[in-house]
DODRENMI-233985 format. One record per residue (C-alpha): x, y, z. Coordinates in steps of 0.5 Angstrom, whole numbers, padded with zeros to 4 digits, always signed. Each point is the difference from the previous one (the first is absolute). Example, Ala and Ser with C-alpha at 12.3 -4.5 7.8 and 13.67 -1.06 7.14 Angstrom:
REM residues 2
+0025-0009+0016+0002+0007-0002
//
This chain:
REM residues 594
+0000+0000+0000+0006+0005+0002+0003-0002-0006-0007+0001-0006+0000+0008+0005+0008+0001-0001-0001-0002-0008-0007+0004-0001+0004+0007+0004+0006-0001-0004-0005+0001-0006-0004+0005+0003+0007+0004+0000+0002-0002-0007-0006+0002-0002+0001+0006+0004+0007+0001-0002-0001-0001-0007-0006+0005-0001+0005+0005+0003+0006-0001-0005-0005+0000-0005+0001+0007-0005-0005+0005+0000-0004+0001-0007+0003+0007-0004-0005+0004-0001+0000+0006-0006-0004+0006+0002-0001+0006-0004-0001+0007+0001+0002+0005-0005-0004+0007-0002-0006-0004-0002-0001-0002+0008-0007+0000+0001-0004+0001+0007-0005-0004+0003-0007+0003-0002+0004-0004-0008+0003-0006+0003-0007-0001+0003-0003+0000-0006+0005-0002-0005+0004-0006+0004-0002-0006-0004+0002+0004-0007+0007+0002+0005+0001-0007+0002+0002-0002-0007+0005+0003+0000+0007-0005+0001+0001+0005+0008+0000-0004+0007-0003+0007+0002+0000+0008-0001+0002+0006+0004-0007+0005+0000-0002+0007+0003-0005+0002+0003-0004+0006-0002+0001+0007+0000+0007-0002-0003+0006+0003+0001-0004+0003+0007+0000-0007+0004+0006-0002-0003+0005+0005+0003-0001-0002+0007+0006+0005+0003-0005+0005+0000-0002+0005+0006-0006+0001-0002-0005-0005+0002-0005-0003-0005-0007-0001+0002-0002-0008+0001-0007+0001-0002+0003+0002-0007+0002-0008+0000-0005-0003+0001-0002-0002-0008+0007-0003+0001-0002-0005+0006-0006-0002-0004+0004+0000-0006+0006-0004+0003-0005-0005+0004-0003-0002-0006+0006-0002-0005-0001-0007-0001+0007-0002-0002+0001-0006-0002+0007-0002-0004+0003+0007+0002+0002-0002+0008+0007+0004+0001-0003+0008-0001+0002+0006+0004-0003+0008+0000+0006+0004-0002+0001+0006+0005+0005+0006-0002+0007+0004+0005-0002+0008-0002+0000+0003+0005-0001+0007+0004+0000-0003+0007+0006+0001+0005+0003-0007+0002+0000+0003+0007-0007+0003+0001-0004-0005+0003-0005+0004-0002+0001-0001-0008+0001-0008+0001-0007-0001+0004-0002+0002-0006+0004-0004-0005+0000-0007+0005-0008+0002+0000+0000+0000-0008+0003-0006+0000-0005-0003+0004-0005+0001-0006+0005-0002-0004+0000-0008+0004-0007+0001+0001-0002-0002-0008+0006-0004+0000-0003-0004+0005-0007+0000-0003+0003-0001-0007+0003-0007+0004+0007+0003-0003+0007-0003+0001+0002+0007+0003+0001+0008-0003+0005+0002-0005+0005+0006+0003+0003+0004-0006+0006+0004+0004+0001+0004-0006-0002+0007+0002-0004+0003-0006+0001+0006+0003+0003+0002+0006+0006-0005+0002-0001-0002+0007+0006-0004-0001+0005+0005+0000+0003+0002+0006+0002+0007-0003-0007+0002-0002-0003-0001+0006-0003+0006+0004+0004-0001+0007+0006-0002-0004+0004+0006+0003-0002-0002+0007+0000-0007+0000+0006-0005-0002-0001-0007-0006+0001-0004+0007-0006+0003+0003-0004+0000-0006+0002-0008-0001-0003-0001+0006-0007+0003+0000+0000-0003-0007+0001-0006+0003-0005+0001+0005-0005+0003-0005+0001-0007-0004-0002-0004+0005-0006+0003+0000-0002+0000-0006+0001-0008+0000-0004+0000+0006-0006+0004-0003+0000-0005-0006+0001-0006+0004-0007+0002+0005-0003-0002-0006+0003-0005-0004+0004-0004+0006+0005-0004-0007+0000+0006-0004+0005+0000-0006+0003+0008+0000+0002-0001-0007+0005+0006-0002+0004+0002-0007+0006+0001+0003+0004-0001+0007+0007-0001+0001+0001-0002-0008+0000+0007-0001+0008+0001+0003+0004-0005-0002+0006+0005+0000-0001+0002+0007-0002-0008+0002+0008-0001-0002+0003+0006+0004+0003-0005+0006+0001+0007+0004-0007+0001+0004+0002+0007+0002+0002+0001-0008-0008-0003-0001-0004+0004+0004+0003+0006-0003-0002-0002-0007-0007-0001+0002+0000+0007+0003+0002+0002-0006-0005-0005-0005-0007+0001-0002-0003-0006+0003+0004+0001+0005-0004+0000+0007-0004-0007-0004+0004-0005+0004-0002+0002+0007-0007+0000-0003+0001-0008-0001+0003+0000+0006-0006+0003+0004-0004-0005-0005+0004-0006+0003-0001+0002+0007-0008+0000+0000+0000-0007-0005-0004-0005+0003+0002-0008-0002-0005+0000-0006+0003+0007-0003+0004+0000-0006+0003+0006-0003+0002+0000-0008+0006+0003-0004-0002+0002-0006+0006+0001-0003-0003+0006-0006+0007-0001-0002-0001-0006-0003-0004+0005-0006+0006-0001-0005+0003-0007+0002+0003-0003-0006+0003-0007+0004-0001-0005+0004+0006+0002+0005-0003+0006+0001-0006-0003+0003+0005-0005+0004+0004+0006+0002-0005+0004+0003-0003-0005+0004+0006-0002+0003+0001+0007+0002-0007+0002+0002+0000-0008+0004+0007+0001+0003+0004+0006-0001-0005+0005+0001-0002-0002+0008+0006+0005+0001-0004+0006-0001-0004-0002+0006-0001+0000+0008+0004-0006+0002-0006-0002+0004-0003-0001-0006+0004-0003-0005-0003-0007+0003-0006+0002-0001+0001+0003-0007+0002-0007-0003-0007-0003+0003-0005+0006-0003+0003+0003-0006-0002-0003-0006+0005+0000-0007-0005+0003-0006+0001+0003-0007-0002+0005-0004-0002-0001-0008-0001+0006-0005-0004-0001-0005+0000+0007-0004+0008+0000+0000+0001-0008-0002-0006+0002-0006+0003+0007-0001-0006+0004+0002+0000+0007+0001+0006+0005+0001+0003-0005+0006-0001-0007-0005+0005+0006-0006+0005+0002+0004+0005-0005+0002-0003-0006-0002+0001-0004-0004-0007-0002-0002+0001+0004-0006+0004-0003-0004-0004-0008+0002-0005-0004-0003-0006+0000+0002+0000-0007+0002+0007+0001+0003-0003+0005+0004-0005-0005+0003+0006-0005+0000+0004+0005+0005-0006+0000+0004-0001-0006+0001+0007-0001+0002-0001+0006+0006-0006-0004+0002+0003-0006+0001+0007+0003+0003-0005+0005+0005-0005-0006+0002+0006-0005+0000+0005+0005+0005-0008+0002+0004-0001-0003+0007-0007+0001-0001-0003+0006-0005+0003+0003-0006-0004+0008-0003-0001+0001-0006-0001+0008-0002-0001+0003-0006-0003+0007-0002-0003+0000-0008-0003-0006+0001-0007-0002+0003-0001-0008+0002-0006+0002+0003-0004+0003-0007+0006-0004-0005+0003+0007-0003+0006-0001-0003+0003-0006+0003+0006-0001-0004+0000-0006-0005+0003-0007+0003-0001+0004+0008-0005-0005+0003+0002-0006-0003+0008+0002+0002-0003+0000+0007-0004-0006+0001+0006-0004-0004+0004+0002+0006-0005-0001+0005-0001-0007-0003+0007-0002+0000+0001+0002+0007-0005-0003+0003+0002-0006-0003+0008+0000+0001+0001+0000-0006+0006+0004-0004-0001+0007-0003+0003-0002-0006+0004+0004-0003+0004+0007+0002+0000+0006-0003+0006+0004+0002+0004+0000-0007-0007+0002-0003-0001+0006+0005+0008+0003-0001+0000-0001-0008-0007+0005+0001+0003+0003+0005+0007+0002-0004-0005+0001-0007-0004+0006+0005+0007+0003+0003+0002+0001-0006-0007+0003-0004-0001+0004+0006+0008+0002+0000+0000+0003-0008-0006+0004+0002+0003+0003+0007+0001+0008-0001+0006+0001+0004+0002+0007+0001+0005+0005+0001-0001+0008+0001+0006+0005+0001-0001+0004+0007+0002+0007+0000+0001+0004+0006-0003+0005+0003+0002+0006-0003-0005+0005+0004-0003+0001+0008-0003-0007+0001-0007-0001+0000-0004+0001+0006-0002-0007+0002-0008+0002+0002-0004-0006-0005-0001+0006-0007+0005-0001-0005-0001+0007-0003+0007+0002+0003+0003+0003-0005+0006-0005+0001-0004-0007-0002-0001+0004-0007+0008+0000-0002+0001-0008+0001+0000-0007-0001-0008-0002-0002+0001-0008-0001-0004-0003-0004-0007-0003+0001-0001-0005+0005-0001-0008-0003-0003-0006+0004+0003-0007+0000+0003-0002-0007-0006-0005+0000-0006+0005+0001+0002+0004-0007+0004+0006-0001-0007+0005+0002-0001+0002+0006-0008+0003+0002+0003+0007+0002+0006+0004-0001+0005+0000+0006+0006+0004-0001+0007+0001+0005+0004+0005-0001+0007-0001+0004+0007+0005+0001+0005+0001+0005+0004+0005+0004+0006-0001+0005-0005-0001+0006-0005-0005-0003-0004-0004-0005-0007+0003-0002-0006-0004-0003-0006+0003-0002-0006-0004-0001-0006+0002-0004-0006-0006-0001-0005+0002-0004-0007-0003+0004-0007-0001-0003-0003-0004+0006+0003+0004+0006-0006-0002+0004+0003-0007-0001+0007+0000+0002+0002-0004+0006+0003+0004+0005+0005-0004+0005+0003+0002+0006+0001+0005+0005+0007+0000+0003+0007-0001-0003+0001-0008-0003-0007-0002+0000-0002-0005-0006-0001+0006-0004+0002-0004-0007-0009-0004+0001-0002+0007-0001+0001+0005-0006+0007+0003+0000+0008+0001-0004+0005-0004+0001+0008+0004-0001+0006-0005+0000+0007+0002-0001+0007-0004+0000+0005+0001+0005+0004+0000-0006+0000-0003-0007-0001-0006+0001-0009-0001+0001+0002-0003+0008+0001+0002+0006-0006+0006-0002-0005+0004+0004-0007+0000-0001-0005+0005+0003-0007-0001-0002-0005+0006+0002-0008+0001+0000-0004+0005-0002-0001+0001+0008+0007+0002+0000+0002-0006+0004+0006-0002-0001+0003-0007+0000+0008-0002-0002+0005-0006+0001+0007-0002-0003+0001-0007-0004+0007-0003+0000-0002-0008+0001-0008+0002+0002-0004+0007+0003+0003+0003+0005-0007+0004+0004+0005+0003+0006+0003+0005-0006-0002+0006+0002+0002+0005-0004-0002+0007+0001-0004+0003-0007-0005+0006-0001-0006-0002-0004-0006+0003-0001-0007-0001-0004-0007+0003-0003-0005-0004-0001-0005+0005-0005-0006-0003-0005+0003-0004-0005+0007-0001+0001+0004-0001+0007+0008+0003+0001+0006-0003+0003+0006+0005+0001+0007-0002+0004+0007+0001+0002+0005-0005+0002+0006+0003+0003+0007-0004-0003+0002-0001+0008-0007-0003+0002+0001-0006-0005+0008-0001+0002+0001+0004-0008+0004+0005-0002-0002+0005-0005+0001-0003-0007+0006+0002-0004-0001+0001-0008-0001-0005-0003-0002-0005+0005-0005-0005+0000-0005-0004+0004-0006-0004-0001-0006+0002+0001-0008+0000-0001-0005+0003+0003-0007-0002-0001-0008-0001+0003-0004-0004+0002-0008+0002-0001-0005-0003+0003-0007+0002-0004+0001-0003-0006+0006-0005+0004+0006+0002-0005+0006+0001+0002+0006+0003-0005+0007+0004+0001+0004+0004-0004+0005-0007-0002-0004-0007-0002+0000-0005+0005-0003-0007-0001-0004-0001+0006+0002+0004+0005+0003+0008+0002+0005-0004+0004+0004-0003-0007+0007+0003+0001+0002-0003-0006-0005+0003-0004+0001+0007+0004+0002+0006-0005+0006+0005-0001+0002+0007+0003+0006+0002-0003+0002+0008+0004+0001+0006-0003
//
């Protein structure tokens, strides 16, 4: 009898066992600018539910309004409840995995109980429909459409409080926010698009002080201390996702490897050590997929993809590789993102698209091998691009000729008689793969004297009531919003050189690239702007001592570009072409002194 109840308990735990040991099945999830809301999914799910997804990412109504949860304004419950109807009633049936998307732009103060009362008490509306839409957990999206509350820089009490101190009520801050969520669902996945994937450069540095002052310097830099409060308050059943966003332009199976080992192994680095234990248990490896830039849709699918120069059935071959590699590296959930395209209504779904992911999903699920590589396929069109997009490429020169009056008066009006006597460079371009034509004719015109370089920026702009004004104090993230960028070598060659970049607030931000940005260079130039009806000004000067230059000699030349970044129509341009960014030194133009 002992020996039949000793056998039945050794099966009771190998059955146990091996249901532990067992994978978790991946899941693909959609989301993308065709994310419904609950009012559509109630109506449309069993249409929705053939698609190839496991589950989607959804909003709930009055978008973007109960999506940007970091707000300090309080929303009005009552307004929601069509949403708990809404959510109550969708009857899922093949979509199991879903989320309801919240967003990080922000006007609260990290230290104002006060403002995080009103968030924690969004995000409890926000659980609430997930809870009774029966979802796996919230979609929290950090990136700040909007004010960063990321930056240690930008924050209102930065001048008074240190990047430890602001460590620490983050954390405190993203404890609550796990605790809110896990009121209503008790196993909630928090799926995010990125975490610690997003400083690979700064998961290498072996010096923890040499760490810390990279993060105070880094956009997202205060994100991690989130994670950290998040993995405080984590129940057992809670798991918290990387999404890995820059898995967008993958092209290879290593690199899908190499990330996963640096967000599962190395990346533990940037955490409390209490909650490196921890971390391993909740955080969940994802992947991200791109439709629009494997396809070649919309400006990012032209720029630096090799999309372009592929078939349309090598197109889809390339996205069932990514689909492969990202659901094969996953832990559990891959996000498929796309912005010119509807899954949901069948509008302009590239050829191949669907089929490429089923196909994928098939092999996984029966362990089998992708198949095939495209690798040498991607680098032959990558090169065929270079080059097409290479003999197209305006690269500029502008002899500079020196001051030869009193300066101008450095006040936003380019009436000085000065700014009529000196170079006016040539019209601003946008990214070579966007064409030659920009939507409106911005000009700069440069000179010099023994004490400083002096730029003058005219905009011409349409759409005034449009523009995106961001940042109130010096080194805030004013590049999200409308501005002009100045970059200068140090010397002929394009690196070690400045950049400055200036709203039309007149908010400064500046920085000096050798090997990476230096945010703490701080040099002290004069800049002044006017905003008028249809066009914007952006007059500055910048003194040779402050850049660590000295006044040119003739004949000197250094590399330089100056560009803008307009957000009413999302155009960006500069005086020398670049192919996917303003930050080319390659592609940066020549000043030559006189």
């Amino acid at each position: 009898m002992r020996t039949c109840t000793a056998c039945a308990l050794i099966i009771i735990i190998a059955v146990a066992a091996n249901a532990q040991s067992s994978p978790i099945r991946k899941k693909l999830i959609e989301y993308g600018w065709d994310t419904p809301d609950c009012a559509y999914i109630r109506q449309h799910i069993r249409e929705m539910e053939k698609t190839p997804f496991d589950g989607l990412i959804f909003h709930l109504p009055h978008w973007v309004g109960s999506a940007s949860i970091f707000t300090k304004a309080k929303w009005d419950e009552a307004q929601f409840e069509q949403a708990f109807e809404d959510c109550r009633k969708i009857e899922w049936k093949k979509f199991t995995d879903n989320f309801i998307i919240v967003l990080a732009a922000s006007d609260m103060d990290w230290f104002s109980d006060e403002d995080w009362e009103a968030v924690t008490y969004h995000l409890g509306i926000v659980a609430k429909c997930a809870a009774l839409a029966r979802c796996r957990g919230i979609c929290f999206d950090a990136e700040p459409y909007g004010n960063n509350p990321w930056q240690y820089s930008s924050q209102p009490r930065a001048s008074e409080k240190t990047f430890t101190e602001y460590e620490a009520i983050v954390r405190q801050r993203g404890a609550q926010f796990a605790r809110v969520v896990q009121q209503h669902l008790p196993k909630a996945v928090i799926h995010t698009f990125f975490q610690l994937s997003l400083f690979p450069q700064i998961i290498k540095e072996s010096s923890p002080e040499k760490r810390q002052q990279r993060l105070a310097q880094e956009g997202y830099g205060l994100l991690p201390a989130f994670l950290n409060g998040m993995l405080d308050a984590a129940g057992p059943g809670v798991r918290i996702t990387d999404g890995n966003e820059p898995a967008y332009y993958y092209t290879s199976p290593k690199q899908y490897d190499d990330v996963r080992k640096m967000v599962k192994k190395d990346a533990p680095v940037m955490l409390a050590p209490e909650n490196i234990g921890k971390y391993r248990k909740h955080m969940q490896m994802s992947q991200a997929l791109y439709v629009d830039y494997v396809f070649g849709l919309g400006v990012w699918g032209q720029r630096s993809s090799p999309a372009p120069m592929l078939s349309p059935e090598d197109r889809a071959r390339w996205f069932e590789h990514n689909t492969y590699h990202a659901l094969r590296t996953a832990d559990e959930f891959v996000w498929l993102y796309s912005e010119k395209m509807n899954w949901w209504t069948h509008t302009d779904l590239p050829p191949g698209l669907e089929q490429a992911v089923r196909s994928a999903k098939q092999k996984i699920a029966q362990g089998t091998r992708l198949g095939f590589e495209v690798a040498p396929l991607l680098q032959s069109a990558k090169d065929r691009r270079q080059a097409e997009l290479r003999a197209k490429l305006i690269t500029r020169s502008a002899e500079i000729a020196k001051l030869a009056s009193a300066p101008p008066v450095i006040d936003g009006n380019l009436g000085d008689a000065a700014w009529q006597q000196v170079t006016l460079l040539d019209p601003f371009v946008p990214y070579v793969a966007i064409g030659d034509k920009a939507k409106v004719e911005t000009r700069a015109r440069v000179t010099y004297d023994d004490r400083n370089l002096y730029v003058a920026v005219r905009c011409p702009e349409p759409k005034v009531g449009e523009m995106t004004l961001i940042g109130e104090r010096r080194d805030d993230p004013v590049w999200e919003g409308d501005s002009v960028d100045v970059f200068l070598s140090q010397g002929e060659a394009p690196t070690p050189h400045v950049h400055l970049i200036l709203s039309p607030r007149n908010v400064q931000w500046d920085a000096l690239f050798t090997d990476r940005n230096v945010v703490d260079f701080n040099p002290k130039w004069q800049s002044a702007t006017l905003i008028g009806d249809a066009e914007w000004t952006a007059e500055i000067a910048i003194p040779w001592s402050e850049v660590k230059m000295k006044p040119p000699a003739p004949g000197e030349r250094h590399r330089a570009n100056v560009c803008r970044q307009r957000r009413p129509d999302s155009e960006q341009t500069s005086w020398s072409q670049t192919f996917d960014g303003f930050c080319e030194p390659e592609n940066f133009g020549t000043w030559t002194f006189r």
